[in-house]
PDB file with one MODEL, atoms N, CA, C and O in Angstrom:
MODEL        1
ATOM      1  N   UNK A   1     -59.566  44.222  -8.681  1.00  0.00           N
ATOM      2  CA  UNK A   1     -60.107  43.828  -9.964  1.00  0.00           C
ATOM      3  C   UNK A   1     -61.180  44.848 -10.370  1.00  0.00           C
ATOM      4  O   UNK A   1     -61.970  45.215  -9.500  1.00  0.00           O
ATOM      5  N   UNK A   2     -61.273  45.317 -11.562  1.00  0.00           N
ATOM      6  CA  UNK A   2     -61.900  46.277 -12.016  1.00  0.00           C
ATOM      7  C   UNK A   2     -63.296  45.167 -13.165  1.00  0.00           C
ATOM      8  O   UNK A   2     -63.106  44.333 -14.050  1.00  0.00           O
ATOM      9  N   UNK A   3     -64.612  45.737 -12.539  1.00  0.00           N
ATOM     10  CA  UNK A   3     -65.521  45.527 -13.017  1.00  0.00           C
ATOM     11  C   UNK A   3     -66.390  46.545 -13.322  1.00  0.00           C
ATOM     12  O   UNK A   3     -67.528  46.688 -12.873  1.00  0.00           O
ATOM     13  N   UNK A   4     -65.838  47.213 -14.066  1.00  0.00           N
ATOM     14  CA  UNK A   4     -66.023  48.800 -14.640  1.00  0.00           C
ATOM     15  C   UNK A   4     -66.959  48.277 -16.079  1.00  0.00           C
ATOM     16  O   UNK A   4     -66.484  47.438 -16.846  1.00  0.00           O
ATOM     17  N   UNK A   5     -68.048  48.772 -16.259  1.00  0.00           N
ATOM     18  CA  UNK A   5     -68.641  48.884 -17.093  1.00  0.00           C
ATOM     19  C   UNK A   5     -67.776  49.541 -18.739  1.00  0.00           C
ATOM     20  O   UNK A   5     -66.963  50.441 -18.526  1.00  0.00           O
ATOM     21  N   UNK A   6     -67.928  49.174 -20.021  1.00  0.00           N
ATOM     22  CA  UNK A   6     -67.395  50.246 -20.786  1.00  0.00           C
ATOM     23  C   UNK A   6     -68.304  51.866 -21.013  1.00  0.00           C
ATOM     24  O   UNK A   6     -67.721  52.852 -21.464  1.00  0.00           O
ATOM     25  N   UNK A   7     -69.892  51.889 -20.582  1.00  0.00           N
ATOM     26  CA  UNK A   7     -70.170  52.835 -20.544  1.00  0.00           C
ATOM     27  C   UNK A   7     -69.813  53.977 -19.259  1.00  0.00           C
ATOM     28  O   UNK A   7     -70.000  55.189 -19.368  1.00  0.00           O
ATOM     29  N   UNK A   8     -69.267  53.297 -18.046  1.00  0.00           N
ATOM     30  CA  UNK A   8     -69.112  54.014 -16.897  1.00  0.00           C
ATOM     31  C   UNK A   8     -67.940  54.775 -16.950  1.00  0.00           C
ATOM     32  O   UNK A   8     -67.715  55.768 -16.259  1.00  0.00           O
ATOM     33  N   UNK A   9     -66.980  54.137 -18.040  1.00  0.00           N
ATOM     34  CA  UNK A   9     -65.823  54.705 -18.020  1.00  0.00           C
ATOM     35  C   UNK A   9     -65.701  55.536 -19.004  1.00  0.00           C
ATOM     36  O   UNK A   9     -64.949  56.510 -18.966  1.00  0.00           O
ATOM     37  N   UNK A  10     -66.254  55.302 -19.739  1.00  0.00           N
ATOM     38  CA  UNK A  10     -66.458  56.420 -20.877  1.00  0.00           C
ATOM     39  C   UNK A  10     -67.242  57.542 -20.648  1.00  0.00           C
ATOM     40  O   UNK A  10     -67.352  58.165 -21.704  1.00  0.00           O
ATOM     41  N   UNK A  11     -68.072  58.287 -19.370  1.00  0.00           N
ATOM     42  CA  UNK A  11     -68.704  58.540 -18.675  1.00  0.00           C
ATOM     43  C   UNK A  11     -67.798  59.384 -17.907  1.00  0.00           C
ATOM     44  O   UNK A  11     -67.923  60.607 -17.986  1.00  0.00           O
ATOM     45  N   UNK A  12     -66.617  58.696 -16.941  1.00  0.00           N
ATOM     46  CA  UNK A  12     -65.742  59.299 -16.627  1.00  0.00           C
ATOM     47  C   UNK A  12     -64.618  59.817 -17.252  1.00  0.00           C
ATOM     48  O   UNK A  12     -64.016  60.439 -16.376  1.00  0.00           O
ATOM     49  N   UNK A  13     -64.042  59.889 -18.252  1.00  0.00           N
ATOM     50  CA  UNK A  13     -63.126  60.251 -18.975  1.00  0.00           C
ATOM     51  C   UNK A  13     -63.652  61.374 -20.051  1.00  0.00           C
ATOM     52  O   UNK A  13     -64.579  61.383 -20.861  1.00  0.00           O
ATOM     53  N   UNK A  14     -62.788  62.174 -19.740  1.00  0.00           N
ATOM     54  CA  UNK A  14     -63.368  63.387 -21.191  1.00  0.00           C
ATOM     55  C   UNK A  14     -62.922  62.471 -22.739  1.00  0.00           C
ATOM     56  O   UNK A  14     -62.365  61.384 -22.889  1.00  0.00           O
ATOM     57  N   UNK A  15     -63.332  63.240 -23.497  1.00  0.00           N
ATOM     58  CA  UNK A  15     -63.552  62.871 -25.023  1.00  0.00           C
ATOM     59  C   UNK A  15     -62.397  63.283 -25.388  1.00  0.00           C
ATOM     60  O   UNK A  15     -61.929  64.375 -25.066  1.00  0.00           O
ATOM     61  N   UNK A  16     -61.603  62.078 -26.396  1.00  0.00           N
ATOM     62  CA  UNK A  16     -60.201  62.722 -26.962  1.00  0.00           C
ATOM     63  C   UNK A  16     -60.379  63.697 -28.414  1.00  0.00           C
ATOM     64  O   UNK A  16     -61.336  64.219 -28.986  1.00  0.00           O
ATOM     65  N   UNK A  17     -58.951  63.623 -28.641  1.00  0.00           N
ATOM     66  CA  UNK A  17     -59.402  64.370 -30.043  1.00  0.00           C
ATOM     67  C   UNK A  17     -59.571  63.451 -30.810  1.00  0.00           C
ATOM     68  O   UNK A  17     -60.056  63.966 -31.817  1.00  0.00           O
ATOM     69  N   UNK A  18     -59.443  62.089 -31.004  1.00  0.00           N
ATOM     70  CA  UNK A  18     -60.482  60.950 -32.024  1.00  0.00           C
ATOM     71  C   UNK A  18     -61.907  61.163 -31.881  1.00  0.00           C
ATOM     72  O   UNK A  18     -62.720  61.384 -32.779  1.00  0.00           O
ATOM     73  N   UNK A  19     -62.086  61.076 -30.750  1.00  0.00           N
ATOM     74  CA  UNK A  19     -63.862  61.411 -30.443  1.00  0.00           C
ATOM     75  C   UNK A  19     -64.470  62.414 -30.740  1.00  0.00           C
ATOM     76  O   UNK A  19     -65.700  62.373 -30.777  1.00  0.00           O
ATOM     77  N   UNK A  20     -63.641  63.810 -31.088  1.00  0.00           N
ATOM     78  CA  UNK A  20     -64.216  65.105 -31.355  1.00  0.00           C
ATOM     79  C   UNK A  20     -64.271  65.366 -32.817  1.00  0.00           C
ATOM     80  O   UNK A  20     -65.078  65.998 -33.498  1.00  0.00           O
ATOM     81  N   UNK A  21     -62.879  64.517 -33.197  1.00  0.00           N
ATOM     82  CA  UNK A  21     -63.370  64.560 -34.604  1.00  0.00           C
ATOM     83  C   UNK A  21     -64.552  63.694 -35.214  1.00  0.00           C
ATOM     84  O   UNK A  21     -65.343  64.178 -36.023  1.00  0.00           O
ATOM     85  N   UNK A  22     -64.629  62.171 -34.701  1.00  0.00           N
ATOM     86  CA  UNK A  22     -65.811  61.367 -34.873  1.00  0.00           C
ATOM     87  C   UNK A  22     -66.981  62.499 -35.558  1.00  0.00           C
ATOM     88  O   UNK A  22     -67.341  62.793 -36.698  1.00  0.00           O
ATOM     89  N   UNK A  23     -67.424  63.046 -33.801  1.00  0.00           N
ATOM     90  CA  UNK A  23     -68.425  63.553 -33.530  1.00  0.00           C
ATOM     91  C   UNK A  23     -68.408  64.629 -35.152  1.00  0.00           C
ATOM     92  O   UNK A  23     -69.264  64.514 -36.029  1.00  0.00           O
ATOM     93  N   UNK A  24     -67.446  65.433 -35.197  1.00  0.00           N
ATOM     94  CA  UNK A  24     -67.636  66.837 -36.573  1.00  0.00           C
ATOM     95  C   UNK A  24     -67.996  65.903 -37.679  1.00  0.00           C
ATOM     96  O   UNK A  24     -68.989  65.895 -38.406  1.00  0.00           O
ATOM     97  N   UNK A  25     -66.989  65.142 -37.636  1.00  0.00           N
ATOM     98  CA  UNK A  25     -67.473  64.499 -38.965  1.00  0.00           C
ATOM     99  C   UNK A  25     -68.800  63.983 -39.350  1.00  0.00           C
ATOM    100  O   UNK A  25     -69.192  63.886 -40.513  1.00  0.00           O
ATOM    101  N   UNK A  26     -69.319  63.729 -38.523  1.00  0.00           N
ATOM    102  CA  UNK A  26     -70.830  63.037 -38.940  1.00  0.00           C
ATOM    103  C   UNK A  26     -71.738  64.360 -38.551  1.00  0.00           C
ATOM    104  O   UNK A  26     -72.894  64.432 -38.967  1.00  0.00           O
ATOM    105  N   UNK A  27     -71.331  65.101 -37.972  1.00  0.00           N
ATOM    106  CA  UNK A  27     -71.563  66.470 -38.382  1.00  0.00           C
ATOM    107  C   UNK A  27     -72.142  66.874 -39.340  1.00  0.00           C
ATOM    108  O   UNK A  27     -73.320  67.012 -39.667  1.00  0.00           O
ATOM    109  N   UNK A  28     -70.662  67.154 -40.007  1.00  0.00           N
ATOM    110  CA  UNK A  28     -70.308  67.637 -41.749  1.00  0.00           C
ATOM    111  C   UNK A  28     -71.275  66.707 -42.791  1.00  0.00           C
ATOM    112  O   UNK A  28     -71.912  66.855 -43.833  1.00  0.00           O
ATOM    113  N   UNK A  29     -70.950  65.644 -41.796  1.00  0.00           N
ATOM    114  CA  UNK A  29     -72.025  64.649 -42.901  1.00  0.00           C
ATOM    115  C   UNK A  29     -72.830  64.741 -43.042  1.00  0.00           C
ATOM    116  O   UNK A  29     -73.145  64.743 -44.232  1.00  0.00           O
ATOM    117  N   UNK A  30     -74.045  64.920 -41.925  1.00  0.00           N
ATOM    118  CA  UNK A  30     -75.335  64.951 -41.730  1.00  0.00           C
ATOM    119  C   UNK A  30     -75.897  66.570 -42.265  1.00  0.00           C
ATOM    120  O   UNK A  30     -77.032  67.045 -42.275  1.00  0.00           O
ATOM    121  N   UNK A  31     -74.787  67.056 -42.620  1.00  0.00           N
ATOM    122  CA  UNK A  31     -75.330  68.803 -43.280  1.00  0.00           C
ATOM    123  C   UNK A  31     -75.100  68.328 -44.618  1.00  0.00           C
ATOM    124  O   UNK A  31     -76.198  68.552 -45.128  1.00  0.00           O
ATOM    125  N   UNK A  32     -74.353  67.794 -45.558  1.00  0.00           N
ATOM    126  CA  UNK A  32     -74.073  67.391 -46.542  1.00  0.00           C
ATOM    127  C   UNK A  32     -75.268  66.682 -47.129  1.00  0.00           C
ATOM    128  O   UNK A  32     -75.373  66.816 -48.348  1.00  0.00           O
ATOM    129  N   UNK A  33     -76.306  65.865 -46.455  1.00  0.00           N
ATOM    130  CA  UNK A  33     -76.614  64.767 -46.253  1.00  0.00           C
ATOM    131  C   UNK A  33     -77.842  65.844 -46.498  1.00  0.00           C
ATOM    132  O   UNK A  33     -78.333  65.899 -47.626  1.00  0.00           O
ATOM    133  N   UNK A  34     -78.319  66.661 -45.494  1.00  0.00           N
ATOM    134  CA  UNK A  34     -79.768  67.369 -46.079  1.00  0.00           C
ATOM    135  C   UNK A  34     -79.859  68.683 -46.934  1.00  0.00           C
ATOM    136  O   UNK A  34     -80.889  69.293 -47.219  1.00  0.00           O
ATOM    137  N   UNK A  35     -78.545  68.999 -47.290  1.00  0.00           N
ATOM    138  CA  UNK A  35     -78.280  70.343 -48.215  1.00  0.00           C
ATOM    139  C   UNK A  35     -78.973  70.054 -49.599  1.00  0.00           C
ATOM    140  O   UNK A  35     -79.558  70.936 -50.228  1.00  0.00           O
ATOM    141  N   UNK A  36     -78.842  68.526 -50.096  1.00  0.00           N
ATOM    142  CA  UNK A  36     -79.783  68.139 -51.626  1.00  0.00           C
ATOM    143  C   UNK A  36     -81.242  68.577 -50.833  1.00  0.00           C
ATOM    144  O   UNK A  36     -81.614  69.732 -51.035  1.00  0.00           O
ATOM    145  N   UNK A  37     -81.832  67.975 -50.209  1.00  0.00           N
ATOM    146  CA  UNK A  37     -83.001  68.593 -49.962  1.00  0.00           C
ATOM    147  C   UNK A  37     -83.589  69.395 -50.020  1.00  0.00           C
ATOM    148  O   UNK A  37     -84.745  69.532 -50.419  1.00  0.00           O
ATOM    149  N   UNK A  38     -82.475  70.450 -49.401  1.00  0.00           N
ATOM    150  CA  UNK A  38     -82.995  71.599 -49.077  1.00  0.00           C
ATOM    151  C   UNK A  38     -82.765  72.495 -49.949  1.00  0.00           C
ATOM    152  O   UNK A  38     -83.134  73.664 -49.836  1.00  0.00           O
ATOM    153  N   UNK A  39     -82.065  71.979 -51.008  1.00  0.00           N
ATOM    154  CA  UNK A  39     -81.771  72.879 -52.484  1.00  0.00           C
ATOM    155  C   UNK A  39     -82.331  72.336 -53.410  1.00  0.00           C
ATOM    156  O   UNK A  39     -81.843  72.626 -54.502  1.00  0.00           O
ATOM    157  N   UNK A  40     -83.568  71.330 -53.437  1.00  0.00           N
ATOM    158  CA  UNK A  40     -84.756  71.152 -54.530  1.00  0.00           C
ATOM    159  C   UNK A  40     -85.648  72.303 -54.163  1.00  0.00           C
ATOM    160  O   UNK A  40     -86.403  72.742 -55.031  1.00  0.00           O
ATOM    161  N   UNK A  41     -85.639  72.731 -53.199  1.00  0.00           N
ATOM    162  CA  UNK A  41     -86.283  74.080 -52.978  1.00  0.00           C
ATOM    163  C   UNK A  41     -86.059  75.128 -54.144  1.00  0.00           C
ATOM    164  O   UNK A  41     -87.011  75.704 -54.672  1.00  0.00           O
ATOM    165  N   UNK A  42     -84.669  75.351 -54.535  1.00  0.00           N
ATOM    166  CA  UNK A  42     -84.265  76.203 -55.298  1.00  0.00           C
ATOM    167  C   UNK A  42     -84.164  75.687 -56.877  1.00  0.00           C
ATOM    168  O   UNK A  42     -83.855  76.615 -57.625  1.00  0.00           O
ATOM    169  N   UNK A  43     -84.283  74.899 -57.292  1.00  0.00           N
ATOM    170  CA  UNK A  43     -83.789  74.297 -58.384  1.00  0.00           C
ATOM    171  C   UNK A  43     -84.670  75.015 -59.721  1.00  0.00           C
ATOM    172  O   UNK A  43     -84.234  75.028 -60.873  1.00  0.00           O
ATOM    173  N   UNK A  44     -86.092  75.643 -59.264  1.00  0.00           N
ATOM    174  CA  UNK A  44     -86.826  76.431 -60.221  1.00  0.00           C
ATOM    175  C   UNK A  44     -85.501  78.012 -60.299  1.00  0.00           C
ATOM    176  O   UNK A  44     -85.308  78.383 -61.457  1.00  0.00           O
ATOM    177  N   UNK A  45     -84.905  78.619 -59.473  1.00  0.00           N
ATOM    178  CA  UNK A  45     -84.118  79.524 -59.476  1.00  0.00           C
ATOM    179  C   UNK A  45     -82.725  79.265 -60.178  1.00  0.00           C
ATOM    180  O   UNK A  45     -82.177  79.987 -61.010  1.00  0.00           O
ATOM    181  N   UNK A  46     -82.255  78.009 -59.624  1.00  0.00           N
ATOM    182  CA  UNK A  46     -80.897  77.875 -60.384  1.00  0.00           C
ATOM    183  C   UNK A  46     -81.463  77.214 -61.707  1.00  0.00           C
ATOM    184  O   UNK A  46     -80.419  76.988 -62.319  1.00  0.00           O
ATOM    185  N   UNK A  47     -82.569  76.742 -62.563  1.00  0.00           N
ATOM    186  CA  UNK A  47     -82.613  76.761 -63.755  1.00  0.00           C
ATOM    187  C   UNK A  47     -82.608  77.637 -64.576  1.00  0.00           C
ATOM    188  O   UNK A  47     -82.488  77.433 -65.784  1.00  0.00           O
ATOM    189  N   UNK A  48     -82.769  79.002 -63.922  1.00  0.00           N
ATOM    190  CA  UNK A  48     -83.137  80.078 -64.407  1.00  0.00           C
ATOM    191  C   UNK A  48     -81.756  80.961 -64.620  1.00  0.00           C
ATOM    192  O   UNK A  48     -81.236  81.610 -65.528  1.00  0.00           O
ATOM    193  N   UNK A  49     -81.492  80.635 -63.370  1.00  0.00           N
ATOM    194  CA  UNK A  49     -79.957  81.643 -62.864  1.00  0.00           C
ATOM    195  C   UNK A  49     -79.047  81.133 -64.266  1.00  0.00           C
ATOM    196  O   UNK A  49     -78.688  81.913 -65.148  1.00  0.00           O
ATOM    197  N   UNK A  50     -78.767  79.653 -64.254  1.00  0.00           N
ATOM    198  CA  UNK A  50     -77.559  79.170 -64.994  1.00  0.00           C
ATOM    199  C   UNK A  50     -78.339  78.501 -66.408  1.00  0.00           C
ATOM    200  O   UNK A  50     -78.158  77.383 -66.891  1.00  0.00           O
ATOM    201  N   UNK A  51     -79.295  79.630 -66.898  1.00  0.00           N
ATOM    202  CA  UNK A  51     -79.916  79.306 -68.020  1.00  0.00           C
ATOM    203  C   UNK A  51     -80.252  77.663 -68.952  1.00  0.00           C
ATOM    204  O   UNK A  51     -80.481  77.311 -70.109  1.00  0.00           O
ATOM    205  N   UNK A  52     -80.106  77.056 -67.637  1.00  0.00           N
ATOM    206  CA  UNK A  52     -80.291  75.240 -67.996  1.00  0.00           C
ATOM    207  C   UNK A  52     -81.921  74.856 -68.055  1.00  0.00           C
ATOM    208  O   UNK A  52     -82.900  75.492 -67.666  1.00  0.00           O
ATOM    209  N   UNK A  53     -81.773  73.240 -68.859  1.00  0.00           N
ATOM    210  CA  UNK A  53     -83.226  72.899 -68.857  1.00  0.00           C
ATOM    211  C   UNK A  53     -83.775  72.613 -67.048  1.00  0.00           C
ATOM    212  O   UNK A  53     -82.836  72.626 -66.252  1.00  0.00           O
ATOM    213  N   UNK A  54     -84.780  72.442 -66.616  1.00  0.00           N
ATOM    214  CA  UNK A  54     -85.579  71.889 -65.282  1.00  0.00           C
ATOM    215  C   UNK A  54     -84.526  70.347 -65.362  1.00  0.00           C
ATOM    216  O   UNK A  54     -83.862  70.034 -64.374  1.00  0.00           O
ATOM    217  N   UNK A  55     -84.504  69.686 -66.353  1.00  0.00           N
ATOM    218  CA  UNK A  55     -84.227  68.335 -66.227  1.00  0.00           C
ATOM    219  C   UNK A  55     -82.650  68.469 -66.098  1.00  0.00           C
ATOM    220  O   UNK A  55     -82.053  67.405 -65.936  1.00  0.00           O
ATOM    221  N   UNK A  56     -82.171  69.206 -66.129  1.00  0.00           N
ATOM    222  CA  UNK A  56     -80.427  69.228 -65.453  1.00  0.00           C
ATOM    223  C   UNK A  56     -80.485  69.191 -63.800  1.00  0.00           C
ATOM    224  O   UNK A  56     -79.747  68.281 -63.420  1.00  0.00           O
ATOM    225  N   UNK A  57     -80.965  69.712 -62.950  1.00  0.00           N
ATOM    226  CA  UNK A  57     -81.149  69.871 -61.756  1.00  0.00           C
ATOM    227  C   UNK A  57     -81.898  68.263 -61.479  1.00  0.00           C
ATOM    228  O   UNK A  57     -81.401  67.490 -60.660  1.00  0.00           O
ATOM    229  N   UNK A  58     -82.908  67.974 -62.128  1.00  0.00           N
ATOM    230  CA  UNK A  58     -83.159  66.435 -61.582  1.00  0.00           C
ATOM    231  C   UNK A  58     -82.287  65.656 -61.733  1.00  0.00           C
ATOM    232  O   UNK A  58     -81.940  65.125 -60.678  1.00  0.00           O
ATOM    233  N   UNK A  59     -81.530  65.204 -62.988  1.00  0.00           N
ATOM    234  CA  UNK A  59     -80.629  64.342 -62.974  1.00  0.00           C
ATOM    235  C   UNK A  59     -79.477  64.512 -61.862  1.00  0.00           C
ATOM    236  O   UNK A  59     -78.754  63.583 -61.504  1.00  0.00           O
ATOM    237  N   UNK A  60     -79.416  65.609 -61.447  1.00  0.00           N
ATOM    238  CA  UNK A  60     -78.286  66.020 -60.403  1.00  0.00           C
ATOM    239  C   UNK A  60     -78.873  65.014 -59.075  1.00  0.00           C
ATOM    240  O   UNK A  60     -78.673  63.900 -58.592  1.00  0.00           O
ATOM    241  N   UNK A  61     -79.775  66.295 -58.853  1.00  0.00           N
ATOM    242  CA  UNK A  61     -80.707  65.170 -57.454  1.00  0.00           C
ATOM    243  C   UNK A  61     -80.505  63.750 -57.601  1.00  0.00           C
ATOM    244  O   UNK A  61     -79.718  63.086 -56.927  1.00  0.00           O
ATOM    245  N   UNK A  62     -81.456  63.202 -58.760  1.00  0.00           N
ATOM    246  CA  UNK A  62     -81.400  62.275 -58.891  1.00  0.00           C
ATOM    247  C   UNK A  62     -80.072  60.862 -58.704  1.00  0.00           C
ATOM    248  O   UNK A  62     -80.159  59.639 -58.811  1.00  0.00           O
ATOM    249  N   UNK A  63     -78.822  61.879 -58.357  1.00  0.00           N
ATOM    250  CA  UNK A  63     -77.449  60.788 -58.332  1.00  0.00           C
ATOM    251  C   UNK A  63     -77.324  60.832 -57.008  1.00  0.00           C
ATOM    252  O   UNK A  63     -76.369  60.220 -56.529  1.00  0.00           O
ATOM    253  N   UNK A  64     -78.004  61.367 -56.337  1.00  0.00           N
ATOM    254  CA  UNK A  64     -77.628  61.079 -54.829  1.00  0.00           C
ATOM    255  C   UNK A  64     -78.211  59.797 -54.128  1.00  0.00           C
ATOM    256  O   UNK A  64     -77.612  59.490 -53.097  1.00  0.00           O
ATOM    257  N   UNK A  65     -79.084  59.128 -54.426  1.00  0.00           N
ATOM    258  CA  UNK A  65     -79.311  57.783 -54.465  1.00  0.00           C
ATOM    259  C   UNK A  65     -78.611  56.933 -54.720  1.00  0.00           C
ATOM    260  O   UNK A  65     -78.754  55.999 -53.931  1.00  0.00           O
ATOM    261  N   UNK A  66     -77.691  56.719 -55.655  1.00  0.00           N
ATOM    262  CA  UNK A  66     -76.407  55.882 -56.408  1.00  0.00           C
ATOM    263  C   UNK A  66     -75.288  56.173 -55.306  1.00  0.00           C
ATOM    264  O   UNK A  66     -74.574  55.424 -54.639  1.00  0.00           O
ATOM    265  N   UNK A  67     -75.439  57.768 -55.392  1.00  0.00           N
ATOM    266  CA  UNK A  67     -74.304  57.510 -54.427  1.00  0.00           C
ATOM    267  C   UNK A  67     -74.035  57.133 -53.190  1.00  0.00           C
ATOM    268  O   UNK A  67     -73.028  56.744 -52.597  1.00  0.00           O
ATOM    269  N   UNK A  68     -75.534  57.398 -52.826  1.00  0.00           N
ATOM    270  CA  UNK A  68     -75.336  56.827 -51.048  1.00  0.00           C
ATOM    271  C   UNK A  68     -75.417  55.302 -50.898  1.00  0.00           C
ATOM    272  O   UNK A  68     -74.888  54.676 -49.979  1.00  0.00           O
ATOM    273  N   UNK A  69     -76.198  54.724 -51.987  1.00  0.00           N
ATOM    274  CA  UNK A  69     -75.913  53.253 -52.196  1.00  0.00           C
ATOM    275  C   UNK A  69     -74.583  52.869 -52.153  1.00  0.00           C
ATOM    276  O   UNK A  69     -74.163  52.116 -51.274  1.00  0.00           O
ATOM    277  N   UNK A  70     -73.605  53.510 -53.387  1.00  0.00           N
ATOM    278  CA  UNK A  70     -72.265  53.143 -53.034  1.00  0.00           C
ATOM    279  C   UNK A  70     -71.325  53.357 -52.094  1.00  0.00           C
ATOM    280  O   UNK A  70     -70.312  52.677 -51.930  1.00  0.00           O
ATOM    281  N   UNK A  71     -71.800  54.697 -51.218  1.00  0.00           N
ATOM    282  CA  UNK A  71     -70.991  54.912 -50.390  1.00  0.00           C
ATOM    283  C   UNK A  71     -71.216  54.081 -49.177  1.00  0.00           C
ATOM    284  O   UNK A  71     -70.479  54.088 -48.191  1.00  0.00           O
ATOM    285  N   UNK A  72     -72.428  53.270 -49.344  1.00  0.00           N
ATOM    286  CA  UNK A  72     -72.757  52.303 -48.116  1.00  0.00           C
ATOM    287  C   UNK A  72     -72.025  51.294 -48.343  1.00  0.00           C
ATOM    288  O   UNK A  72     -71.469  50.779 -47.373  1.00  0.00           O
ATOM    289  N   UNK A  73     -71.811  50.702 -49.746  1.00  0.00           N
ATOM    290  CA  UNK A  73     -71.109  49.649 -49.507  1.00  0.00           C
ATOM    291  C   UNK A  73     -69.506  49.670 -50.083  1.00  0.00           C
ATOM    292  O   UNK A  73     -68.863  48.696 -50.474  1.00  0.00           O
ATOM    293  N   UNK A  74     -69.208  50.628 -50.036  1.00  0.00           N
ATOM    294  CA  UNK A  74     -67.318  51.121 -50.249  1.00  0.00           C
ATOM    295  C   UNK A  74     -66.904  51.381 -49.266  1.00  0.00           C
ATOM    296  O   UNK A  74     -65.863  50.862 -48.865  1.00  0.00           O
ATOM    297  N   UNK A  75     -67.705  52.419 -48.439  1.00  0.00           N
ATOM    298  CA  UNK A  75     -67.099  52.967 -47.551  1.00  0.00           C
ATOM    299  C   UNK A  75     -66.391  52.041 -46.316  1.00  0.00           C
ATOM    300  O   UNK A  75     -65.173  51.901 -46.200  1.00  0.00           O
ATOM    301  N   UNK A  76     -66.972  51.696 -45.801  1.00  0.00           N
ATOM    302  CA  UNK A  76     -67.245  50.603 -45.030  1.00  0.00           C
ATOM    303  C   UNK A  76     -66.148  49.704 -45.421  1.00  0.00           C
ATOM    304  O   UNK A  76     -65.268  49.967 -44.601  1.00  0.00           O
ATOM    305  N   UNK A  77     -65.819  49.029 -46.004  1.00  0.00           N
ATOM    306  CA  UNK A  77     -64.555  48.044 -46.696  1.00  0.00           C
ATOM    307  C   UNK A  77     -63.339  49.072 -46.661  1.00  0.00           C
ATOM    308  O   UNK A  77     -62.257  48.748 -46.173  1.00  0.00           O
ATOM    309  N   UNK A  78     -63.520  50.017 -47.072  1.00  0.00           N
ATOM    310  CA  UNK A  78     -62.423  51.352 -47.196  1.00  0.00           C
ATOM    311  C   UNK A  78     -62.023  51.614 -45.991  1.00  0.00           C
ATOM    312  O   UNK A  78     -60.814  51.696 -45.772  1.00  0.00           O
ATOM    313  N   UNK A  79     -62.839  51.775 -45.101  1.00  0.00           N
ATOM    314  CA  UNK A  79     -62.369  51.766 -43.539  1.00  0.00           C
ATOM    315  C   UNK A  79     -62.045  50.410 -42.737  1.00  0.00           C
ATOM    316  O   UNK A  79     -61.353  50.569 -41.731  1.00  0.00           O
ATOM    317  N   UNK A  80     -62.327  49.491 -42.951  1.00  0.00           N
ATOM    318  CA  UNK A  80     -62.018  48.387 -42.677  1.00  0.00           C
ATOM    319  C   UNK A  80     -60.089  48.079 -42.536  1.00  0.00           C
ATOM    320  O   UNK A  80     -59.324  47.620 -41.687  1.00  0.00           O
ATOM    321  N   UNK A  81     -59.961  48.814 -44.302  1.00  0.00           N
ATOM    322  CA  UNK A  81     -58.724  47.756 -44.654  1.00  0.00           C
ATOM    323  C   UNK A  81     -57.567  49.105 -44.072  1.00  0.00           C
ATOM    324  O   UNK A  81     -56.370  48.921 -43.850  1.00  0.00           O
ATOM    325  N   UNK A  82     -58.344  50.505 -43.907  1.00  0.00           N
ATOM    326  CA  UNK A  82     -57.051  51.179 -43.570  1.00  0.00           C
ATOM    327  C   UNK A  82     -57.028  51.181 -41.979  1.00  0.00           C
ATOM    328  O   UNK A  82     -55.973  51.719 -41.640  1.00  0.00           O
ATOM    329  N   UNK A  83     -57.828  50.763 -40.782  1.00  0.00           N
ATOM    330  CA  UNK A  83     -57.679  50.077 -39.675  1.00  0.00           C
ATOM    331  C   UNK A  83     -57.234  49.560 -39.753  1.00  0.00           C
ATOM    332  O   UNK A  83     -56.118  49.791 -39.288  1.00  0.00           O
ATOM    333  N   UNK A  84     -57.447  48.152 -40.430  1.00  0.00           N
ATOM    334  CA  UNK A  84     -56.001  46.748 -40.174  1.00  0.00           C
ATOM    335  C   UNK A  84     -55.015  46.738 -40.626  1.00  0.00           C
ATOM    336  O   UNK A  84     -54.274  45.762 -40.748  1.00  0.00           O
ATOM    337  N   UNK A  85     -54.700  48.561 -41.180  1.00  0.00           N
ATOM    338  CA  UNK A  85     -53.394  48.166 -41.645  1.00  0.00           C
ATOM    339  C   UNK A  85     -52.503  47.911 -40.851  1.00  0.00           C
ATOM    340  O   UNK A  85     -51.391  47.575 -41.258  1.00  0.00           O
TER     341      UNK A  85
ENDMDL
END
């Protein structure tokens, strides 16, 4: 009778390719995820570059809030229903 922990065995077994992709993907995500950040840095340059007002670049920023709101609560149901399919 096996009284194997689920962390012990997961421990012993290498990582499949579900797990490797897991892992990239939240990856990809988590670069996605601080690239707005790190491009309010620039937003005095790209107003300039692409001859727009300052307030085009905020409203941009500004939708990434909406969207991570929605993607919290879509996503999640979205993955749900294509598992049980």
């Amino acid at each position: 009778m096996h009284n194997d922990s689920i962390p012990a065995r997961l421990a012993r077994s290498p990582m499949q390719a579900r797990q490797l992709i897991a892992v990239a993907l939240c990856c990809l995500i988590n670069m996605a995820d601080g690239f707005d950040v790190r491009s309010l840095a620039l937003a005095p340059h790209i107003t300039r570059e692409w001859g727009v007002t300052p307030a085009a670049p905020g409203m941009a920023f500004s939708a990434a809030l909406p969207g991570l709101v929605l993607g919290v609560r879509l996503v999640p149901q979205l993955a749900n229903q294509v598992v049980r399919r």
